[in-house]
C-alpha positions as CSV (number, residue, x, y, z in Angstrom):
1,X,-42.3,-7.4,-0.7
2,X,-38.7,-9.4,-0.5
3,X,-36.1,-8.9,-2.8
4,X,-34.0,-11.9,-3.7
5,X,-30.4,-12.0,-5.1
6,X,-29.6,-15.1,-7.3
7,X,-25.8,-15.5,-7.7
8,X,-25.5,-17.4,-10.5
9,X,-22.1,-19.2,-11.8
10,X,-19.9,-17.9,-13.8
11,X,-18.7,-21.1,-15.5
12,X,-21.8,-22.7,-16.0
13,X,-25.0,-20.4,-15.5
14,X,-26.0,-22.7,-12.6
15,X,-27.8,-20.3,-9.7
16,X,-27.2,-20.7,-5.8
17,X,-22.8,-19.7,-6.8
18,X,-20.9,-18.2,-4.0
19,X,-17.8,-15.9,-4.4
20,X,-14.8,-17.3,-4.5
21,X,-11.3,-15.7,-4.2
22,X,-7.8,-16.7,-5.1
23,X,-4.6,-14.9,-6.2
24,X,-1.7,-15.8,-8.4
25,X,1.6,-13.5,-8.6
26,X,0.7,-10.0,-7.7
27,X,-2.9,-10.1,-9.0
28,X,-6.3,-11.3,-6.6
29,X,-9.2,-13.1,-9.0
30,X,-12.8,-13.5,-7.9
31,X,-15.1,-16.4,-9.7
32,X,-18.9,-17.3,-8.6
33,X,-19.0,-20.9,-8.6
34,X,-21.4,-23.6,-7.0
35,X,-20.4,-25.8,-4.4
36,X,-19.5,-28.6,-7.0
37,X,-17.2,-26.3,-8.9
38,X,-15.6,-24.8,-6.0
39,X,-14.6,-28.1,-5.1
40,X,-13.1,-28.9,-8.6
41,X,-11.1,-26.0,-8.4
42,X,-10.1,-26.9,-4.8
43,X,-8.8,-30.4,-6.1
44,X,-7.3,-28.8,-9.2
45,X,-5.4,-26.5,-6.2
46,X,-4.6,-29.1,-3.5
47,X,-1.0,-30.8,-4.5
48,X,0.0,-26.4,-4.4
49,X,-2.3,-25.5,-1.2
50,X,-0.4,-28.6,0.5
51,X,3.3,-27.4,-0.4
52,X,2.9,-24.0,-0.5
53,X,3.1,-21.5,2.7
54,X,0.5,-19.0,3.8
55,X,1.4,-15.5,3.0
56,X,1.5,-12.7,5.4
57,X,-0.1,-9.5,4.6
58,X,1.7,-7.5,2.3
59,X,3.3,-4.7,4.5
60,X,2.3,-1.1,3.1
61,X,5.3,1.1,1.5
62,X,6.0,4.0,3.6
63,X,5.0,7.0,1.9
64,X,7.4,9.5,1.7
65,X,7.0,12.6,3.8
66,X,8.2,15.8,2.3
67,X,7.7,19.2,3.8
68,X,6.0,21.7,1.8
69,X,8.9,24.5,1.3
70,X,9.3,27.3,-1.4
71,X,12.6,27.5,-3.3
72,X,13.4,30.5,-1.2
73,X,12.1,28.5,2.1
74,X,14.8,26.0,1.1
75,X,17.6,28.7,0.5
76,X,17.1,30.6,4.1
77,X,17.4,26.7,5.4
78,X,20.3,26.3,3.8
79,X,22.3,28.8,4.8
80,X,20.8,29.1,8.2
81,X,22.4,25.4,8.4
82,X,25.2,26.6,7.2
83,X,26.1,29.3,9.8
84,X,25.0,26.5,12.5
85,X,27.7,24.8,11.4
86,X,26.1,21.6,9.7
87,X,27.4,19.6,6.6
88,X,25.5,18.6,3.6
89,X,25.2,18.9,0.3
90,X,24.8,22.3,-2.3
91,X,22.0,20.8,-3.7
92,X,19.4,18.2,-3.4
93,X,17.2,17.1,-0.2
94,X,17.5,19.1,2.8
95,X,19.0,16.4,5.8
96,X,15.8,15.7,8.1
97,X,18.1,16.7,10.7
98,X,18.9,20.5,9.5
99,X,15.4,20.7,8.6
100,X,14.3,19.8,12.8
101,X,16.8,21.9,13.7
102,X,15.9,25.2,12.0
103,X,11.9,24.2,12.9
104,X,12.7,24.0,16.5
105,X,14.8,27.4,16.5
106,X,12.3,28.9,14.4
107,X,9.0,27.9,16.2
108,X,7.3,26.2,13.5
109,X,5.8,22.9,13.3
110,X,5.4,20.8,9.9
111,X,3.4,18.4,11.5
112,X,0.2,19.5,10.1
């Protein structure tokens, strides 16, 4: 026994569509249209398609990597820093450098 999939259009009804895929601003659209209608909406698209550029693939944001400390992790890093004679802040983020620096001299490894 075969199974058949009919793609029908979304415009008209009509069967034998195909996917279709465009975007506009920061949003990506997908239509089922037949041939004919793919073509009308390539026509409709061609004085933009022939003046516009191909965009690149959008680059992913870097997500932000922050190690997994306690409050009181954070204070014995701190002054530990302190005493070793770096600068920075009272308060707020931990320099990646102090925070290397005490891993290293402390054995431990955040990389997990």
């Amino acid at each position: 026994m075969a199974i058949r999939s009919i793609i029908e259009s979304d415009l008209s009804g009509k069967p034998d569509a195909a996917t279709a895929t465009f975007g506009l601003g920061d949003t990506w659209y997908e239509v089922d249209l037949t041939t004919e209608e793919r073509k009308k909406l390539e026509e409709a698209l061609k004085p933009y398609l022939k003046v516009g550029r191909k965009a690149g693939k959008a680059t992913p944001v870097k997500k932000r990597v922050v190690p997994e400390t306690t409050a009181e992790e954070r204070e014995k890093i701190r002054e530990w820093g302190k005493k070793e004679g770096y600068e920075f802040a009272e308060r707020g983020r931990i320099p990646k450098t102090v925070m290397k620096a005490y891993d290293k001299a402390h054995g431990i490894d955040r990389s997990k």
